[in-house]
mmCIF file of the protein (N, C-alpha, C, O) and its ligand, coordinates in Angstrom:
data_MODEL
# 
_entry.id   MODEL 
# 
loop_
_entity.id 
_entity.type 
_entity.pdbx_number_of_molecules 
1 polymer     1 
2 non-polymer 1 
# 
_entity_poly.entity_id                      1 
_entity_poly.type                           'polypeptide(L)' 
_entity_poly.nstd_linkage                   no 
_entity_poly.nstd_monomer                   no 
_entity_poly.pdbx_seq_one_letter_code       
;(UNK)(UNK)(UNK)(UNK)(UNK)(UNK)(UNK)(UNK)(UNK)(UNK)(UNK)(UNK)(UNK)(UNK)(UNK)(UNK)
(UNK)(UNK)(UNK)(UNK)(UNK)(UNK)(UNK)(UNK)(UNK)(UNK)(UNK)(UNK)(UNK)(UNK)(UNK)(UNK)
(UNK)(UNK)(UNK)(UNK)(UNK)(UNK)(UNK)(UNK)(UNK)(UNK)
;
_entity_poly.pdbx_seq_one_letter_code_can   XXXXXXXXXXXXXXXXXXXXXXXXXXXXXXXXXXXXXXXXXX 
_entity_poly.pdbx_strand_id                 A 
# 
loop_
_entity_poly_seq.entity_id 
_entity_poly_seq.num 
_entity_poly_seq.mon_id 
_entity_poly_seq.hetero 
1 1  UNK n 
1 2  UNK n 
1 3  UNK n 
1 4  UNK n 
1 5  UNK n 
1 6  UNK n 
1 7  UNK n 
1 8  UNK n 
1 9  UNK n 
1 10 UNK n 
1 11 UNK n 
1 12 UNK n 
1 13 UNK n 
1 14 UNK n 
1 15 UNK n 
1 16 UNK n 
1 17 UNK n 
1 18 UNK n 
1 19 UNK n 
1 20 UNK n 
1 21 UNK n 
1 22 UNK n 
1 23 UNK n 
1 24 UNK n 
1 25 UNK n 
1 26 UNK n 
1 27 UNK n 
1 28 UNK n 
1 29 UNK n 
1 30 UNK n 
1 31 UNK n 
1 32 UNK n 
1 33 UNK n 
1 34 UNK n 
1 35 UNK n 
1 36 UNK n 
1 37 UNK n 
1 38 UNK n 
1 39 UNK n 
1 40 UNK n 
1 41 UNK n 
1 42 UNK n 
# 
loop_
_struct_asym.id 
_struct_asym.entity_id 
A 1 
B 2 
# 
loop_
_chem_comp.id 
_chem_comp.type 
_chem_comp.mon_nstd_flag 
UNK 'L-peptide linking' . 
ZN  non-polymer         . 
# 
_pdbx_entity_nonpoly.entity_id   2 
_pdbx_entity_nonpoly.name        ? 
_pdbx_entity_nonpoly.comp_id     ZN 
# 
_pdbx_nonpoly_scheme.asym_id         B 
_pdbx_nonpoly_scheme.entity_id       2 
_pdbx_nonpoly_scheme.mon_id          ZN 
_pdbx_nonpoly_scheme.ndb_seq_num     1 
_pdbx_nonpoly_scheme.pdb_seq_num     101 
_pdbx_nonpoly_scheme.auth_seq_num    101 
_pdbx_nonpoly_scheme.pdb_mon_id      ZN 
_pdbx_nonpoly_scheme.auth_mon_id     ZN 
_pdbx_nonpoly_scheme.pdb_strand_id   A 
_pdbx_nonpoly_scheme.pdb_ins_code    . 
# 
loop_
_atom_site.group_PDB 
_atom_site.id 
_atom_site.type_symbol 
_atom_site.label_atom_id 
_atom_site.label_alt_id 
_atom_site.label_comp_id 
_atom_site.label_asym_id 
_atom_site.label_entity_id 
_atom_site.label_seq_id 
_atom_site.pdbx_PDB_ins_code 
_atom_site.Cartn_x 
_atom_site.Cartn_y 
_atom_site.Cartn_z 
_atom_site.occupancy 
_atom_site.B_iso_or_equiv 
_atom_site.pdbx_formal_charge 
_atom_site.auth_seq_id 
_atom_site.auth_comp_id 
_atom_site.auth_asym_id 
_atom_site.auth_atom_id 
_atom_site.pdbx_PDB_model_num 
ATOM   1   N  N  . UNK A 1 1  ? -11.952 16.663  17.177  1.00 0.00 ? 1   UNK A N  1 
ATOM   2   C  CA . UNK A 1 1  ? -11.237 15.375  17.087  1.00 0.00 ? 1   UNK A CA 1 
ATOM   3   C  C  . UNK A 1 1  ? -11.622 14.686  15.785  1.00 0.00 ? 1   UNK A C  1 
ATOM   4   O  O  . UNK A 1 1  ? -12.805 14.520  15.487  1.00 0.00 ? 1   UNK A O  1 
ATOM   5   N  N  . UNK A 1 2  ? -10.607 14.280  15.002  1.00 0.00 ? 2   UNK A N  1 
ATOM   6   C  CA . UNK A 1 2  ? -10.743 13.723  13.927  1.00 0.00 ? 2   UNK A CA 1 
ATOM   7   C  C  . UNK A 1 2  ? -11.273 12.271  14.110  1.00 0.00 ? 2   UNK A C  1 
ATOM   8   O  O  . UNK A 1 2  ? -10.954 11.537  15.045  1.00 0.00 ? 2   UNK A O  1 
ATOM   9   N  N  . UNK A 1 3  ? -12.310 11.882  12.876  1.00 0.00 ? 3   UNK A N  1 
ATOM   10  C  CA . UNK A 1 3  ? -12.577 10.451  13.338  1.00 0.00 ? 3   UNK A CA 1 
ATOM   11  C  C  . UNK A 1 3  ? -11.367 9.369   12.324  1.00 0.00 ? 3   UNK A C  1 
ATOM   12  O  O  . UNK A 1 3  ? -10.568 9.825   11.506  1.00 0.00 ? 3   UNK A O  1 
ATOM   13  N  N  . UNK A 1 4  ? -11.524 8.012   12.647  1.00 0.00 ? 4   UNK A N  1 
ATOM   14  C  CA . UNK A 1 4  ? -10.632 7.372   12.415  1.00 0.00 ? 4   UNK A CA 1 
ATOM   15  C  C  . UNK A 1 4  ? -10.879 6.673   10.912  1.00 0.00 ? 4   UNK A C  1 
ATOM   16  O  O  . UNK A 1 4  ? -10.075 6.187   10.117  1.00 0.00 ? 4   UNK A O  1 
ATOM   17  N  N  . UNK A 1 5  ? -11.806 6.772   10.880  1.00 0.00 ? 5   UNK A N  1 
ATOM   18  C  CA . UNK A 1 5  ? -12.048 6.815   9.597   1.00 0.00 ? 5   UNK A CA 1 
ATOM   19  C  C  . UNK A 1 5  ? -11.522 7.514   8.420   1.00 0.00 ? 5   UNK A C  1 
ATOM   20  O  O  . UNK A 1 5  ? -10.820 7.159   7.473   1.00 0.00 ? 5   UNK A O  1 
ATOM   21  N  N  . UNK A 1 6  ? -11.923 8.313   8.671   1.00 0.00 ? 6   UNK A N  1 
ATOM   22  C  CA . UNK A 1 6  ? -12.225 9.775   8.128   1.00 0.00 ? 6   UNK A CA 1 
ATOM   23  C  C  . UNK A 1 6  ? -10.015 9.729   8.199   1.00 0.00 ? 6   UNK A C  1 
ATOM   24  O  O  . UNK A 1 6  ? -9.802  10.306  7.132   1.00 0.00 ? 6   UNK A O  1 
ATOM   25  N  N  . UNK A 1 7  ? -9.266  9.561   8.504   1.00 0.00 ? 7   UNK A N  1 
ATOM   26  C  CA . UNK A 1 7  ? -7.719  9.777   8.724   1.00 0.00 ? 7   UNK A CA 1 
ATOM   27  C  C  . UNK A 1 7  ? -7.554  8.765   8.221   1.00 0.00 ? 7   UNK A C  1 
ATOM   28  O  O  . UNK A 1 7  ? -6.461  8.973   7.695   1.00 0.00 ? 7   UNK A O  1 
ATOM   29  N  N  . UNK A 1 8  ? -7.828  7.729   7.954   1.00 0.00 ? 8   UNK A N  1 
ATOM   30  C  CA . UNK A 1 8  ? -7.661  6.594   7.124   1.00 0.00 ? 8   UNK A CA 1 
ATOM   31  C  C  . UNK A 1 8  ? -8.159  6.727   5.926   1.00 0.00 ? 8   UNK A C  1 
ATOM   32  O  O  . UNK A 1 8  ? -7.670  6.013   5.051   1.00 0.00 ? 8   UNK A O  1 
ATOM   33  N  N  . UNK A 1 9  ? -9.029  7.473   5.638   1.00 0.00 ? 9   UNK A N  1 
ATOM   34  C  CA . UNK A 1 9  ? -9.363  7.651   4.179   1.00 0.00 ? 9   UNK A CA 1 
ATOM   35  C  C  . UNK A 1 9  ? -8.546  8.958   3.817   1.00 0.00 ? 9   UNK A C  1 
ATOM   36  O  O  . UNK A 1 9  ? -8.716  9.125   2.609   1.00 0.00 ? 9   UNK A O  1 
ATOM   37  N  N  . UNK A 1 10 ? -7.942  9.703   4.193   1.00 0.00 ? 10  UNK A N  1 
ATOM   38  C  CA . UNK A 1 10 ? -7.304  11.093  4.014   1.00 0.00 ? 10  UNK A CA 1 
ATOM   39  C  C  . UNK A 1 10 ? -5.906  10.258  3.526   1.00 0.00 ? 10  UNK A C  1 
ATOM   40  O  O  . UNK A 1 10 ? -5.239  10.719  2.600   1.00 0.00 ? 10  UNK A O  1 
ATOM   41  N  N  . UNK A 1 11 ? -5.540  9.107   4.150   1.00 0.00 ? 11  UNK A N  1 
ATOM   42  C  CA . UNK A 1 11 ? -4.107  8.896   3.457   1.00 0.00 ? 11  UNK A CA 1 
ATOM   43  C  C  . UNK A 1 11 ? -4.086  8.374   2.389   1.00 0.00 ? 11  UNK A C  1 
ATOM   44  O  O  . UNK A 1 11 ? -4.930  7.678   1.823   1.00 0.00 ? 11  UNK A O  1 
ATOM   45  N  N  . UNK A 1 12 ? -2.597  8.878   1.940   1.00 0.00 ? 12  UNK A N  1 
ATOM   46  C  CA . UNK A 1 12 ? -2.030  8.893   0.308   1.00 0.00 ? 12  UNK A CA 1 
ATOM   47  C  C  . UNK A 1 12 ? -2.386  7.370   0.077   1.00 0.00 ? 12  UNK A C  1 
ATOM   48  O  O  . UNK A 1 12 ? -2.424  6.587   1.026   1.00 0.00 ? 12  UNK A O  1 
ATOM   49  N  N  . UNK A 1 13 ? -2.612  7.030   -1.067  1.00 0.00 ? 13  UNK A N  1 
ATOM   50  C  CA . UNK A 1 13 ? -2.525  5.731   -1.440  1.00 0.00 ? 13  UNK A CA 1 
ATOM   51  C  C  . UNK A 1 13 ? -0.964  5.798   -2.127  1.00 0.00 ? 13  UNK A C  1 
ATOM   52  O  O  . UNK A 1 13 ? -0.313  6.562   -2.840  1.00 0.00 ? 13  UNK A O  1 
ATOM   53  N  N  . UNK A 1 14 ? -0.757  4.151   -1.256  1.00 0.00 ? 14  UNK A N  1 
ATOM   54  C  CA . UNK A 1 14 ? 0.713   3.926   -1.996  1.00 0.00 ? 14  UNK A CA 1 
ATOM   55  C  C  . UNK A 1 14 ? 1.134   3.878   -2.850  1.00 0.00 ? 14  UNK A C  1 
ATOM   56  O  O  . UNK A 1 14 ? 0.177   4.318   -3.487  1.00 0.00 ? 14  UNK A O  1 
ATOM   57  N  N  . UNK A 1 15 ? 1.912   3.686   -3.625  1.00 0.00 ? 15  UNK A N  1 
ATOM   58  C  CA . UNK A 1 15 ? 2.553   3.182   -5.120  1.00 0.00 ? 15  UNK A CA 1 
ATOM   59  C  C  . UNK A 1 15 ? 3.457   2.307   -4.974  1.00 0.00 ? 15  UNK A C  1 
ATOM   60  O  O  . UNK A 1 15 ? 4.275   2.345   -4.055  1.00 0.00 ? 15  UNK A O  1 
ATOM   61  N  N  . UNK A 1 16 ? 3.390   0.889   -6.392  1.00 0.00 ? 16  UNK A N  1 
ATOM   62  C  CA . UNK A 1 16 ? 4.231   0.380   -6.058  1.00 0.00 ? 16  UNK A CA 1 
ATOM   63  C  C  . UNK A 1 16 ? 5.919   1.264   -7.074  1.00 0.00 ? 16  UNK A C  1 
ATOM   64  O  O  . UNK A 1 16 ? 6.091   1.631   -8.237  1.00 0.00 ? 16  UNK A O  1 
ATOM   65  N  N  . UNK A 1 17 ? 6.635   1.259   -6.052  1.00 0.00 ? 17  UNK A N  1 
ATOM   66  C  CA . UNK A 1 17 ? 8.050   1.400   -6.507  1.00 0.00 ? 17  UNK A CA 1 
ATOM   67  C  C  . UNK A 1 17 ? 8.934   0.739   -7.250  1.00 0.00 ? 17  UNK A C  1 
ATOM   68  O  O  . UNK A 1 17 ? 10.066  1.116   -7.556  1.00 0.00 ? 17  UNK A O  1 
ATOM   69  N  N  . UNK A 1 18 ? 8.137   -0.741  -7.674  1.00 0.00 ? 18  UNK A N  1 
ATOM   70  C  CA . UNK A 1 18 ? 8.588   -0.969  -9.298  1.00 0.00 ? 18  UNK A CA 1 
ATOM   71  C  C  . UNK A 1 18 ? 8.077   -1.031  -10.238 1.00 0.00 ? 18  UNK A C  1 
ATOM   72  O  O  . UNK A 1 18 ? 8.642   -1.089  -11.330 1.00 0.00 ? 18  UNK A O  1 
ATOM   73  N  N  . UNK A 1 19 ? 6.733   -1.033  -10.027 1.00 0.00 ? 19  UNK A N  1 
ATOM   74  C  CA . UNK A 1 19 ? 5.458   -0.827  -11.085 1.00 0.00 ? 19  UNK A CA 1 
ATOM   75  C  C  . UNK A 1 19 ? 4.715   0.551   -11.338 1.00 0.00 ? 19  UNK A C  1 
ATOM   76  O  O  . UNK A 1 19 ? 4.407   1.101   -12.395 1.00 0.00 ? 19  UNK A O  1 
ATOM   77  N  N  . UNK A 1 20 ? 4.574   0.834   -10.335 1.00 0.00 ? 20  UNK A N  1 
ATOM   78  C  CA . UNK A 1 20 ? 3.493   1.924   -9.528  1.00 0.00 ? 20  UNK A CA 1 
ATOM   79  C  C  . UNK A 1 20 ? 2.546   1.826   -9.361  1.00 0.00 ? 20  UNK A C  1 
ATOM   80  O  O  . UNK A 1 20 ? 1.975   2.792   -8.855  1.00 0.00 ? 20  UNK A O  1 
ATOM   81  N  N  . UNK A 1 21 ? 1.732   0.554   -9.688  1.00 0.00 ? 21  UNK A N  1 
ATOM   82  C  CA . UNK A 1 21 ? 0.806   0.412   -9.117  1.00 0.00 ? 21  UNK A CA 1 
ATOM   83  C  C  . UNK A 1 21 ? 0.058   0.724   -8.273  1.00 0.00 ? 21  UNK A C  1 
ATOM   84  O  O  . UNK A 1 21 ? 0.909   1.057   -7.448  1.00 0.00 ? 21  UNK A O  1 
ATOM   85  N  N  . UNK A 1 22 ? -0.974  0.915   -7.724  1.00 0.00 ? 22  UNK A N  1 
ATOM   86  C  CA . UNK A 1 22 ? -1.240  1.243   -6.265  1.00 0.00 ? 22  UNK A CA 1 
ATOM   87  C  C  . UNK A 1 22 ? -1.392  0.304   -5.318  1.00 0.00 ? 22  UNK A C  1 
ATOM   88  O  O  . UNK A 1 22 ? -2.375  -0.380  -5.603  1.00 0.00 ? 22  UNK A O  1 
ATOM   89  N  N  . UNK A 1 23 ? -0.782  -0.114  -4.141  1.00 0.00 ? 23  UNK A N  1 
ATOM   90  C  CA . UNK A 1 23 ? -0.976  -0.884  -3.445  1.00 0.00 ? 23  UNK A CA 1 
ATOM   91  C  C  . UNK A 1 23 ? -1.957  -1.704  -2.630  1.00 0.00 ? 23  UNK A C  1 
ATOM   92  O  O  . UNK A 1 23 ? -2.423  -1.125  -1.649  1.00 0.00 ? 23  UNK A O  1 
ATOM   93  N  N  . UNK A 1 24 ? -2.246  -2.604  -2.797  1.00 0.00 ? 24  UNK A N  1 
ATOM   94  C  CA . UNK A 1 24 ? -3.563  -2.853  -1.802  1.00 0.00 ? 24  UNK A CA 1 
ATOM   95  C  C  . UNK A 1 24 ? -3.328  -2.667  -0.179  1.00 0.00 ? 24  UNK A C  1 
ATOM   96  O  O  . UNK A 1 24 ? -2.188  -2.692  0.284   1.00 0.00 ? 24  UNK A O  1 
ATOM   97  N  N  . UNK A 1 25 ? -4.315  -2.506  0.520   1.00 0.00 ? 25  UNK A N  1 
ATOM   98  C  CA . UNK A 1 25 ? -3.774  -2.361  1.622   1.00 0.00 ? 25  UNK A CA 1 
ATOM   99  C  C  . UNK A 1 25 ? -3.767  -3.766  2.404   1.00 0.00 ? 25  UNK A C  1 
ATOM   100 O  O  . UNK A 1 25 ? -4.721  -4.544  2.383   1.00 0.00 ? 25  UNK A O  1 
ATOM   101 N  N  . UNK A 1 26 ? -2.698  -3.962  3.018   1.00 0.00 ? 26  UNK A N  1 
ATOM   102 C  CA . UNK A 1 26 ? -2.291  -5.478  3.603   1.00 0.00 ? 26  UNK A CA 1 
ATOM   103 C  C  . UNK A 1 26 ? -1.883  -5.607  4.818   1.00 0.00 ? 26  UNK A C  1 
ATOM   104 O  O  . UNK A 1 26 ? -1.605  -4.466  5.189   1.00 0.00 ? 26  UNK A O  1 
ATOM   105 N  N  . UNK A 1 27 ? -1.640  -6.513  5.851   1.00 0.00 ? 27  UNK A N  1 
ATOM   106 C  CA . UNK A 1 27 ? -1.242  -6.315  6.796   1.00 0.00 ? 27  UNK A CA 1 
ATOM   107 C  C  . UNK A 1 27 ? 0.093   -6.415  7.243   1.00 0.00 ? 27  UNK A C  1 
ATOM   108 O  O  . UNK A 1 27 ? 0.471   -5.990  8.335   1.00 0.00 ? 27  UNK A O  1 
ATOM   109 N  N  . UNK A 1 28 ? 1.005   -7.125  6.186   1.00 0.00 ? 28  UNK A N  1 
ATOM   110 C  CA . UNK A 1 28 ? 2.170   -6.899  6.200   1.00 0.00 ? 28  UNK A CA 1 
ATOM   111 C  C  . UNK A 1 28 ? 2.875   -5.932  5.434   1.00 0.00 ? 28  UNK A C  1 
ATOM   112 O  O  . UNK A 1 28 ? 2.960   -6.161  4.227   1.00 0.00 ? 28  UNK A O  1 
ATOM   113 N  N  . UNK A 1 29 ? 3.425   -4.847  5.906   1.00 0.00 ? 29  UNK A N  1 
ATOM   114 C  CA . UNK A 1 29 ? 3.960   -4.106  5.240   1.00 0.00 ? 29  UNK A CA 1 
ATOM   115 C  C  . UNK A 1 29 ? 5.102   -4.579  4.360   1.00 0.00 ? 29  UNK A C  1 
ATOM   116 O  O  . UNK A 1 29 ? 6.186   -4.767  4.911   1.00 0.00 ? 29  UNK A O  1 
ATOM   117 N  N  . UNK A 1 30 ? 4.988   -4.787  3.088   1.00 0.00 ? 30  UNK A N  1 
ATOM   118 C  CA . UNK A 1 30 ? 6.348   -5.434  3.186   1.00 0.00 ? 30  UNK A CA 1 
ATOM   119 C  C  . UNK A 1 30 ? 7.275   -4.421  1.887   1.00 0.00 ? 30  UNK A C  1 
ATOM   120 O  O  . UNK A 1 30 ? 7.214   -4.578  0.668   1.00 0.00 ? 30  UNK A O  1 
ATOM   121 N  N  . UNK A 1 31 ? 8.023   -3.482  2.595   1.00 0.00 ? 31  UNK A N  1 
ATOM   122 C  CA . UNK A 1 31 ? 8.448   -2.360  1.817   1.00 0.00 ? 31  UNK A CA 1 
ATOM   123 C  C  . UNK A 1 31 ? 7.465   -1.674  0.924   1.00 0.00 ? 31  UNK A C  1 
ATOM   124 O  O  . UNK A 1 31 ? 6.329   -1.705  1.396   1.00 0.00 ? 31  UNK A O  1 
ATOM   125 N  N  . UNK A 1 32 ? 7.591   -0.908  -0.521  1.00 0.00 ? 32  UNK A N  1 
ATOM   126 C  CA . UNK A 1 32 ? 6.402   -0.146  -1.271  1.00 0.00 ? 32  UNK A CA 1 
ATOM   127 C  C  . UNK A 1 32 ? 6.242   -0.730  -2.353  1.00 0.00 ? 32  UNK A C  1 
ATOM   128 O  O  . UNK A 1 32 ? 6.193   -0.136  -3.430  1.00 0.00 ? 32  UNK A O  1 
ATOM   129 N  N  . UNK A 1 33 ? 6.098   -2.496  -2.151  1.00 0.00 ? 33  UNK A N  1 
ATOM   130 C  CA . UNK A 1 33 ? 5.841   -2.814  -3.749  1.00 0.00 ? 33  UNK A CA 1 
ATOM   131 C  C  . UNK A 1 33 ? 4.395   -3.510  -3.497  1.00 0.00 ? 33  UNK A C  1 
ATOM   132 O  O  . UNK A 1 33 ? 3.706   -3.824  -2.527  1.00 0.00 ? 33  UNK A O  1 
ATOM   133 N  N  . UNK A 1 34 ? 4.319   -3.577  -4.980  1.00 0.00 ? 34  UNK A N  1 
ATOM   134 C  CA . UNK A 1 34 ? 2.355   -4.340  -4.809  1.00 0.00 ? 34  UNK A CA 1 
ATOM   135 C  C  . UNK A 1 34 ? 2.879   -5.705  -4.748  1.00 0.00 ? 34  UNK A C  1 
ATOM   136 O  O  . UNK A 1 34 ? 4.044   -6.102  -4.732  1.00 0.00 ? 34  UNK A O  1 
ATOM   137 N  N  . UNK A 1 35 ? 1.382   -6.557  -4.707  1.00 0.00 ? 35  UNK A N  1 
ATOM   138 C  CA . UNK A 1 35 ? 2.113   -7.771  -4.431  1.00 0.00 ? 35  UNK A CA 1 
ATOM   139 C  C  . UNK A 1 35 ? 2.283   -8.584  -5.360  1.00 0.00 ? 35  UNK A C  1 
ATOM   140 O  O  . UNK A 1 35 ? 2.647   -9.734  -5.113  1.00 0.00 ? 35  UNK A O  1 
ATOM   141 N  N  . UNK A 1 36 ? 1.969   -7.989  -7.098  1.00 0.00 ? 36  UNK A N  1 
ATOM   142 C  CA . UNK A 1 36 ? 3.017   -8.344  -7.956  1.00 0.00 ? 36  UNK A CA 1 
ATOM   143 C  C  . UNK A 1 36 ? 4.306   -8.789  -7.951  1.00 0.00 ? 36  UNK A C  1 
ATOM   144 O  O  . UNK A 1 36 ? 4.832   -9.896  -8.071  1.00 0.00 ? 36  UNK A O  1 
ATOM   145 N  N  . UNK A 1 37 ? 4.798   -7.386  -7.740  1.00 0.00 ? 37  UNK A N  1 
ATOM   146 C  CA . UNK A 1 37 ? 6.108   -7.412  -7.563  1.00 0.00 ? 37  UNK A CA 1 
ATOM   147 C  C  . UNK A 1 37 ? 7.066   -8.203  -5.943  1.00 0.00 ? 37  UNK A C  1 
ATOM   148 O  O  . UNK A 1 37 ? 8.269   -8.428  -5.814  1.00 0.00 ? 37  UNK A O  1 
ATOM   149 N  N  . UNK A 1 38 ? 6.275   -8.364  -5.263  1.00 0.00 ? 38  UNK A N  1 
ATOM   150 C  CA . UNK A 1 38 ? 6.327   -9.004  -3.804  1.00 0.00 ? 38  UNK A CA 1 
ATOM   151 C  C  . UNK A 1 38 ? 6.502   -10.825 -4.343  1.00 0.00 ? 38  UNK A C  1 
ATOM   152 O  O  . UNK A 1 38 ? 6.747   -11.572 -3.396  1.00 0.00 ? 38  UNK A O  1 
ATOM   153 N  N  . UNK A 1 39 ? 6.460   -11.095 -4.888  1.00 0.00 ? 39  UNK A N  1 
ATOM   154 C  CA . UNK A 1 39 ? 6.519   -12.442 -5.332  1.00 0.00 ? 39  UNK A CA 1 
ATOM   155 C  C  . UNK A 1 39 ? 7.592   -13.066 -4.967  1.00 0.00 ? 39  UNK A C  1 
ATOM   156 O  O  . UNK A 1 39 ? 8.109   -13.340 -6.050  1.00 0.00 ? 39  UNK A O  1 
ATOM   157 N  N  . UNK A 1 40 ? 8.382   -13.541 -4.017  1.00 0.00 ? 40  UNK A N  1 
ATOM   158 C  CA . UNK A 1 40 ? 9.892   -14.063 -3.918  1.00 0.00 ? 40  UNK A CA 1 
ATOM   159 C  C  . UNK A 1 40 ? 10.221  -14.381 -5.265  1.00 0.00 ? 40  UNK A C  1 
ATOM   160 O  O  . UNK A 1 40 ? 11.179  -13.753 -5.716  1.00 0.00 ? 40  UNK A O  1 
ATOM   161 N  N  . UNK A 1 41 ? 9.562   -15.353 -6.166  1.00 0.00 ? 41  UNK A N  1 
ATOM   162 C  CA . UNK A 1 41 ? 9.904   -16.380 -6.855  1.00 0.00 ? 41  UNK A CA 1 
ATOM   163 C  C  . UNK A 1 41 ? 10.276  -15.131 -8.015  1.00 0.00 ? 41  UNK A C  1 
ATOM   164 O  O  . UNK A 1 41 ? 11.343  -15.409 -8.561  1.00 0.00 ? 41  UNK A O  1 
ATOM   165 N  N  . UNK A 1 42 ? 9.802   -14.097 -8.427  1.00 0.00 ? 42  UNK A N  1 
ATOM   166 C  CA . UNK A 1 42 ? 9.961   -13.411 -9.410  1.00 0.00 ? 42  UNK A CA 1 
ATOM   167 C  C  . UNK A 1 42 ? 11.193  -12.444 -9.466  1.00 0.00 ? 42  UNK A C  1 
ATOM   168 O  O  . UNK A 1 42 ? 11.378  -11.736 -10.455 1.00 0.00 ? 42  UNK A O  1 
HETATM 169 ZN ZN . ZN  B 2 .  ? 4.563   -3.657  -8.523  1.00 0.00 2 101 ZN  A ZN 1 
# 
């Protein structure tokens, strides 16, 4: 049995999809952008 950790560190880190940044991890998913680009105002 895999630990949960350990499957949480195995996943891809995101990118943002208008920068590429890599994403921080957040609790709102809010589509694949960083939160640069997440800015309403921008
Ligand atoms: Zn971005």
């Amino acid at each position: 049995m895999m630990n949960v950790l350990e499957f949480f560190r195995n996943l891809p880190r995101k990118h943002c999809s208008s920068c590429g940044n890599v994403i921080q991890e957040k609790a709102d998913c809010y589509g694949n952008v960083c939160d640069d680009c997440d800015h309403p105002a921008r």
